[in-house]
C-alpha positions as CSV (number, residue, x, y, z in Angstrom):
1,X,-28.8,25.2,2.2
2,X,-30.1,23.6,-1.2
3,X,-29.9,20.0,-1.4
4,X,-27.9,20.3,-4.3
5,X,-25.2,22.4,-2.1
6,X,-25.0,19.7,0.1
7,X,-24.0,17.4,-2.2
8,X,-21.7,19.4,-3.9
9,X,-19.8,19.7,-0.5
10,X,-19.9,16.1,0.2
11,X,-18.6,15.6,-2.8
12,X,-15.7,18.0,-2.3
13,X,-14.7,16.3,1.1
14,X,-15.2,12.9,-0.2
15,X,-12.2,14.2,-2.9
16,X,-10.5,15.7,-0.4
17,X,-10.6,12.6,2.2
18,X,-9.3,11.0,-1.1
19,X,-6.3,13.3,-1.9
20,X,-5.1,13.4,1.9
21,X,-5.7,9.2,2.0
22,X,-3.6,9.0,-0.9
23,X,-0.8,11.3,0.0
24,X,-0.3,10.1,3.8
25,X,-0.5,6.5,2.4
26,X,2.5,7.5,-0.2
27,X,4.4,9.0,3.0
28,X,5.4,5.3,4.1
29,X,7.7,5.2,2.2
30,X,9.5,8.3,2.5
31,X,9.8,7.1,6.4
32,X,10.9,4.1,6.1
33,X,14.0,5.6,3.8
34,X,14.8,8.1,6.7
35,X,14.6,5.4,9.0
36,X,17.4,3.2,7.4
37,X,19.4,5.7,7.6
38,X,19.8,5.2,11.5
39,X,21.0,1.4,10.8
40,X,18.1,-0.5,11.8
41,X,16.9,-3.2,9.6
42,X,13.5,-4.3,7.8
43,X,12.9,-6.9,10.2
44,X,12.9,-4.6,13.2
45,X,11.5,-1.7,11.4
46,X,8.4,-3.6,10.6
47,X,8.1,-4.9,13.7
48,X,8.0,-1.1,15.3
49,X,5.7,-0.2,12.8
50,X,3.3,-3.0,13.5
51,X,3.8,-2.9,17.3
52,X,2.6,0.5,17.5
53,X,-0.2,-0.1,14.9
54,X,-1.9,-3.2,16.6
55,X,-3.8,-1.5,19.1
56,X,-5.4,0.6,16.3
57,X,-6.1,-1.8,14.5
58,X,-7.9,-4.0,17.3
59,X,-10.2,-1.1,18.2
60,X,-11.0,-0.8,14.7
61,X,-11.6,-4.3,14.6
62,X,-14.2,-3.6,17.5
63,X,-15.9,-0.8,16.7
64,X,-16.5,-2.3,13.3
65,X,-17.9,-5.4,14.6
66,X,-20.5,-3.9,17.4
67,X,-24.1,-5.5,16.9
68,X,-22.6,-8.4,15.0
69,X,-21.9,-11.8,14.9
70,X,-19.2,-13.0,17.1
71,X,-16.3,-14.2,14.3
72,X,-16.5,-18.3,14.0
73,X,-13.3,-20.1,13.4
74,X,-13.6,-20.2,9.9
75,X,-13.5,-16.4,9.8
76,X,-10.4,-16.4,11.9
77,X,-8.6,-18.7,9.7
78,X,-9.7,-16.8,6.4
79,X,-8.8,-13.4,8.3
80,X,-5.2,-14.9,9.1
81,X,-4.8,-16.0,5.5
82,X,-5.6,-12.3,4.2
83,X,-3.5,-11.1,6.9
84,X,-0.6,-12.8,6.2
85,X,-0.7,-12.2,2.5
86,X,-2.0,-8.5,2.3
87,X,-0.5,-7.3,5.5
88,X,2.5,-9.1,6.7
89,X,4.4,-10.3,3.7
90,X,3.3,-7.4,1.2
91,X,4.3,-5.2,4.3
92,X,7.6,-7.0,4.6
93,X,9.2,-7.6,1.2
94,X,7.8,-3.9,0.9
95,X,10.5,-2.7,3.1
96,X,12.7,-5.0,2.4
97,X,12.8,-3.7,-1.3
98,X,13.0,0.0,-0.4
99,X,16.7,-0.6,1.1
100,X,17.9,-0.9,-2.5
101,X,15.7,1.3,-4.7
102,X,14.5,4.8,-4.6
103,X,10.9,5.4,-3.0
104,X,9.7,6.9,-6.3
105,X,10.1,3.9,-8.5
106,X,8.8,1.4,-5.3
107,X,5.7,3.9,-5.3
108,X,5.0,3.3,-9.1
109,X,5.7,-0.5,-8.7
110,X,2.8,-0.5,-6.2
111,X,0.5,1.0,-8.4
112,X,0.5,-1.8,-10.7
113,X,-1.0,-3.3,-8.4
114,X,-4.8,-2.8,-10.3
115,X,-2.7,-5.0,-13.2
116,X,-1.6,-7.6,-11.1
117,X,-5.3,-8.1,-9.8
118,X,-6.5,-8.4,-14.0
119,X,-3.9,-11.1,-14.0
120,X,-4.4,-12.9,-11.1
121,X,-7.9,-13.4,-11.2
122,X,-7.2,-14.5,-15.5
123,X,-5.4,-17.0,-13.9
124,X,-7.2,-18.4,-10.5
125,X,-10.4,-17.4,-11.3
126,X,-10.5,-17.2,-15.6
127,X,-11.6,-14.1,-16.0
128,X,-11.3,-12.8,-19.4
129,X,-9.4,-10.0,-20.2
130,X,-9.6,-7.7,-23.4
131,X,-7.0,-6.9,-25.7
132,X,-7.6,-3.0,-24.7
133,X,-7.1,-4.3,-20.6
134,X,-3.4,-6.0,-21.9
135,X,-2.7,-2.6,-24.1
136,X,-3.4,-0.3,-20.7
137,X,-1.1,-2.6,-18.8
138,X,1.7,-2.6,-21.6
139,X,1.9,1.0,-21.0
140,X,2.3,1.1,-18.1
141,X,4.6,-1.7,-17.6
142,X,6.8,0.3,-20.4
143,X,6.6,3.6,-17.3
144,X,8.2,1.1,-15.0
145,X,10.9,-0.5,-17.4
146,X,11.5,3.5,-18.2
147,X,12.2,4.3,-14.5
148,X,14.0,0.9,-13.5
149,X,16.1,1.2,-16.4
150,X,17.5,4.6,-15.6
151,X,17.6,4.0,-11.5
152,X,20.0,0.9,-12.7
153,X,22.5,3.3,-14.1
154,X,22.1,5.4,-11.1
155,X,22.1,3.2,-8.1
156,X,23.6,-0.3,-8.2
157,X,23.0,-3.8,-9.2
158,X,21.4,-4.1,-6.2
159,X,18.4,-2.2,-7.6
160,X,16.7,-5.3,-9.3
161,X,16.7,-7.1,-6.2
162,X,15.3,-4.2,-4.7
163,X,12.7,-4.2,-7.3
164,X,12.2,-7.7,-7.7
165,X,10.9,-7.6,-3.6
166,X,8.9,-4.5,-4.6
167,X,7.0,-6.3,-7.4
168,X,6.6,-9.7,-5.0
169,X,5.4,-7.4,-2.6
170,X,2.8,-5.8,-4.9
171,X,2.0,-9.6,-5.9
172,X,0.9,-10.2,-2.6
173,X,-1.3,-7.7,-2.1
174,X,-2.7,-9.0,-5.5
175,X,-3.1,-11.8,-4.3
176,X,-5.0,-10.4,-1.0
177,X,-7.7,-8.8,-3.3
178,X,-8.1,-11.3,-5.3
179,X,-9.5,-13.3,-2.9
180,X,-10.9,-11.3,-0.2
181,X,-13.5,-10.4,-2.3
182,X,-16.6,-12.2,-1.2
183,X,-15.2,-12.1,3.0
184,X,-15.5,-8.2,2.2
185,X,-19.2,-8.6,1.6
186,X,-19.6,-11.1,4.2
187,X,-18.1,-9.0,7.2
188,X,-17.2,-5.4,6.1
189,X,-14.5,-4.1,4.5
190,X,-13.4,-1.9,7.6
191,X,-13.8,-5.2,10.4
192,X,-12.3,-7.3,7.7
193,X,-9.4,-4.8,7.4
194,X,-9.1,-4.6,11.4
195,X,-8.9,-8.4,12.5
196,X,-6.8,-9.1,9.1
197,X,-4.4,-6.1,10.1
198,X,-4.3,-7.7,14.0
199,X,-3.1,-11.1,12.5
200,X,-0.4,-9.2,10.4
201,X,0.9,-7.1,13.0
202,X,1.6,-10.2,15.7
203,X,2.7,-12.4,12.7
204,X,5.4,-9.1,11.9
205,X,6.0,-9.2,16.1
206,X,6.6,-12.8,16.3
207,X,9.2,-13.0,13.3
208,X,11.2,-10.0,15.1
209,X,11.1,-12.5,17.9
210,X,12.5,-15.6,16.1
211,X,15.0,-14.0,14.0
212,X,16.6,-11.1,16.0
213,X,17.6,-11.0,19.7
214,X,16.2,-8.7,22.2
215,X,18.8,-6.2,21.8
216,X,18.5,-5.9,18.4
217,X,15.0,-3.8,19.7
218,X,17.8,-0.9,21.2
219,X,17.6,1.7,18.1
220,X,17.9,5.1,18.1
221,X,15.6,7.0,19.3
222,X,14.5,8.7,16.0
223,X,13.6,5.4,14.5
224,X,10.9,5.1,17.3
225,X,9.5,8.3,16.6
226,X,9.2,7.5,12.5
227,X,7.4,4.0,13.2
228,X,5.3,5.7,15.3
229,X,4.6,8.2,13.2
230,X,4.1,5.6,10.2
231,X,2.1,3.5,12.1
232,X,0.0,6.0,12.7
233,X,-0.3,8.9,9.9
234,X,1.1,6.3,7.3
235,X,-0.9,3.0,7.8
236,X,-4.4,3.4,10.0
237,X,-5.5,7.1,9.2
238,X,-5.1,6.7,5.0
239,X,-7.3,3.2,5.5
240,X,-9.7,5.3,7.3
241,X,-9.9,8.5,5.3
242,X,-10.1,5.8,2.2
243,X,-12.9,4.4,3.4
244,X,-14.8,7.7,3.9
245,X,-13.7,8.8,1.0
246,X,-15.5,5.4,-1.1
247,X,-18.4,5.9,1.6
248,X,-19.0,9.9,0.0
249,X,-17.8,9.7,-3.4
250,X,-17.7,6.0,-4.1
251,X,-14.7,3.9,-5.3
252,X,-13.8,4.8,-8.9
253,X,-13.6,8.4,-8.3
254,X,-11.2,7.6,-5.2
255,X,-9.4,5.2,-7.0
256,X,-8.9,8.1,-9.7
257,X,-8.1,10.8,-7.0
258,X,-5.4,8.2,-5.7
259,X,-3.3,8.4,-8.6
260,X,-1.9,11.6,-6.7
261,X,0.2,9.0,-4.9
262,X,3.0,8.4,-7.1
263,X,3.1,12.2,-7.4
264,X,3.2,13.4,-3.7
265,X,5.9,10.3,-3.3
266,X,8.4,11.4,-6.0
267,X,7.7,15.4,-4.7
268,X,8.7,13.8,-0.9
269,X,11.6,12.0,-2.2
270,X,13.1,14.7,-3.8
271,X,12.8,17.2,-0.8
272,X,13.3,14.7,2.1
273,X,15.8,12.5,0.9
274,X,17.4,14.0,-2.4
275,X,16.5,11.2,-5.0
276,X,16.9,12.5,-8.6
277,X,14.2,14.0,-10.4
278,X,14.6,13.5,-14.1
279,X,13.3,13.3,-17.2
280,X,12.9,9.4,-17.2
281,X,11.3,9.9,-13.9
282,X,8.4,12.2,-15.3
283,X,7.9,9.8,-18.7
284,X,7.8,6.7,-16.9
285,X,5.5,8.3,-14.1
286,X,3.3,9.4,-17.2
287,X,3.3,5.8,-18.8
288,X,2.1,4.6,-15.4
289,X,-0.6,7.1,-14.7
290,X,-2.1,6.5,-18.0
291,X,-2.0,2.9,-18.4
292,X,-3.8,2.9,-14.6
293,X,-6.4,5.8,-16.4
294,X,-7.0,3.4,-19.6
295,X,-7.1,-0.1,-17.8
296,X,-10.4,2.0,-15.3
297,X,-11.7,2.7,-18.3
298,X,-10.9,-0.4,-20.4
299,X,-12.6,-2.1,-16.8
């Protein structure tokens, strides 16, 4: 086998790693809409999902830290502070939003997420951005006031609120990147992620704790089942096959192949759970996907 042949192949399962990332990742969404529809609420839904999650991540935490330095308290405190932001309260306000809007237009809203980074780091850390960076993100801010506008008409009023914790949730993430930047170098994206994860699994554990009583852990068995399943196909595997995939092909390529996300999540929303596929749906999906395409290039 040529050298070139090898490559080649690497390259496809790099883009394939990419593709299935992307797709399971998108899935979350689609579960926790099934699983509100046994009664349960985001509080104890999150708490299922992170419960069954933790010991994933912790192993992952392990593995990835094997032959290093033992964490000091100053990298305990910086991975609670990422955890909290980029885990716990993205994760939660996440859910909380997709009881009131469709899982298609919380999908798009999370994409932004590349814009809200340009933003946040103008603000906190001055970067300049270019007029061509602030046209990409006009468009697709313009495929998101498309959708919104039309799911409005379709749902309730409830729908901004629904979006409004969407978009805080995307902030948060944001927010996560933003400054996780240099810990990333320091320990490793894939330990980072582990012991950050950890922190935002208890922290999602203990508020089930403080806000709901035992019983409010009795739901139906189904709803065990999809947490599990989210937990596991839905939050650790796409982190993993992510990785791989930047590890083969590298990170703009897998950022690109990621853009099937908003895709397979509208494709699973109409077939799972019956959301309407329209015409505003497909412009403002196109509005998004190319602002995202301009502002990597603009970048």
């Amino acid at each position: 086998m040529s050298v070139g042949t090898s490559a080649a192949r690497a390259d496809l399962g790099g883009l394939a790693l990419a593709i299935a990332g992307a797709i399971a990742f998108s899935g979350k969404a689609i579960i926790v809409k099934l699983a509100y529809r046994y009664g349960v609420d985001a509080v104890t839904l999150i708490m299922y999902r992170m419960l069954f999650a933790l010991p994933l991540f912790v192993a992952l935490a392990w593995w990835a830290g094997r032959g290093k330095p033992r964490l000091t308290a100053r990298d305990w405190r910086i991975a609670a502070v990422l955890g909290f932001f980029g885990y716990y309260l993205a994760s939660y306000l996440d859910f909380a939003g997709l009881q009131y809007v469709t899982a298609s237009l919380e999908r798009l809203m999370l994409y932004l997420n590349p814009t809200l980074v340009l933003l946040l780091s103008w603000a906190i850390q001055r970067k300049p951005v270019t007029a061509r960076q602030f046209g990409a993100m006009a468009v697709s801010y313009i495929g998101i006031a498309l959708v919104f506008g039309h799911e409005v008409t379709l749902e309730s009023p409830d729908a901004a609120l629904g979006a409004a914790l969407v978009l805080a949730s995307a902030l948060s993430y944001a927010l996560y990147l933003v400054i996780s930047g240099a810990e990333v170098q320091r320990l490793g994206a894939v330990r980072l992620t582990g012991v950050a994860s950890s922190v935002a699994c208890l922290l999602c554990i203990a508020q089930f704790a403080a806000l709901r009583p035992l019983a409010a852990a009795d739901v139906a068995v189904p709803v065990l089942w999809l947490s599990l399943l989210n937990a596991v196909a839905c939050t650790v595997a796409p982190i993993l096959m992510m990785m791989a995939a930047i590890e083969r092909i590298g990170a703009p390529l897998a950022a690109q192949a990621g853009m099937v996300g908003p895709l397979a999540t509208i494709a699973m929303g109409v077939a799972l759970l019956g959301e309407p596929f329209t015409g505003w749906t497909v412009a403002g999906t196109a509005f998004v996907l190319a602002g995202i395409g301009l502002l990597a290039r603009a970048r």
